[in-house]
N, C-alpha and C positions, 0 to 999 in steps of 0.2 A: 438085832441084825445089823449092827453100829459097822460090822465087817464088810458089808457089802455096798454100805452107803459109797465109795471110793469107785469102786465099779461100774454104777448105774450114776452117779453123779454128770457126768458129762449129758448124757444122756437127762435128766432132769432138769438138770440147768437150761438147753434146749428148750425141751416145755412152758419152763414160767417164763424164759424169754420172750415164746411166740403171745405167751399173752399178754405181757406188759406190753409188747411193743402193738396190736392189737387195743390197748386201752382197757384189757378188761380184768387186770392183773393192779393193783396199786401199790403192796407191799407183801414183802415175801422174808422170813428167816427163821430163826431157834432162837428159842428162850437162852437168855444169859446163862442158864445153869444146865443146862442142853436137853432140860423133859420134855421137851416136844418144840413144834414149831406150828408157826401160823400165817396165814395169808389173808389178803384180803383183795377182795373180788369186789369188782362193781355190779357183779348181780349173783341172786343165785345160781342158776344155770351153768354162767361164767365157771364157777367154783365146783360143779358137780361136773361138768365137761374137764375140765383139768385132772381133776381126781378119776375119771373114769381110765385117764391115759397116762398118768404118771407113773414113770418107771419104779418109782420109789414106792409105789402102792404092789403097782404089779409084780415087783420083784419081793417083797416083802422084807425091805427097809424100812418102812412105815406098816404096823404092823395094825392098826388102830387109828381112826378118824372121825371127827364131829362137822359138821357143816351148822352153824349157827345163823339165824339172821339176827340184824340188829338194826337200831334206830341213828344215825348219823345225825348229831348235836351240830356240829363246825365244819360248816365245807370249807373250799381253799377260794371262795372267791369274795 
């Protein structure tokens, strides 16, 4: 649904906005070779609250998604 991505884009971008700026957003984008893309959230919740309301889900631009956790080796401080 690569077609609709343009349409709902604004509108998405919106979203990861509110929650980078929020704090609960850290990195956001697409694989170099464009199979998918990934985000990373300061919690889980963060990540399941997003994806509940993301245009890109709801519109089905994104047509498929995984929510992982993981162990964080190197913080930034």
């Amino acid at each position: 649904m690569r077609a609709l991505a343009p349409v709902h884009f604004p509108a998405h971008k919106a979203r990861w906005q509110e929650f980078r700026d929020r704090g609960e957003l850290l990195m956001i984008g697409t694989f170099s070779d464009l199979s998918g893309a990934m985000g990373i959230f300061t919690s889980l919740e963060a990540a399941e609250q997003f994806i509940k309301g993301d245009p890109f889900v709801l519109h089905g631009v994104v047509r498929s998604y995984r929510i992982r956790e993981w162990n964080e080796a190197i913080t930034g401080s």
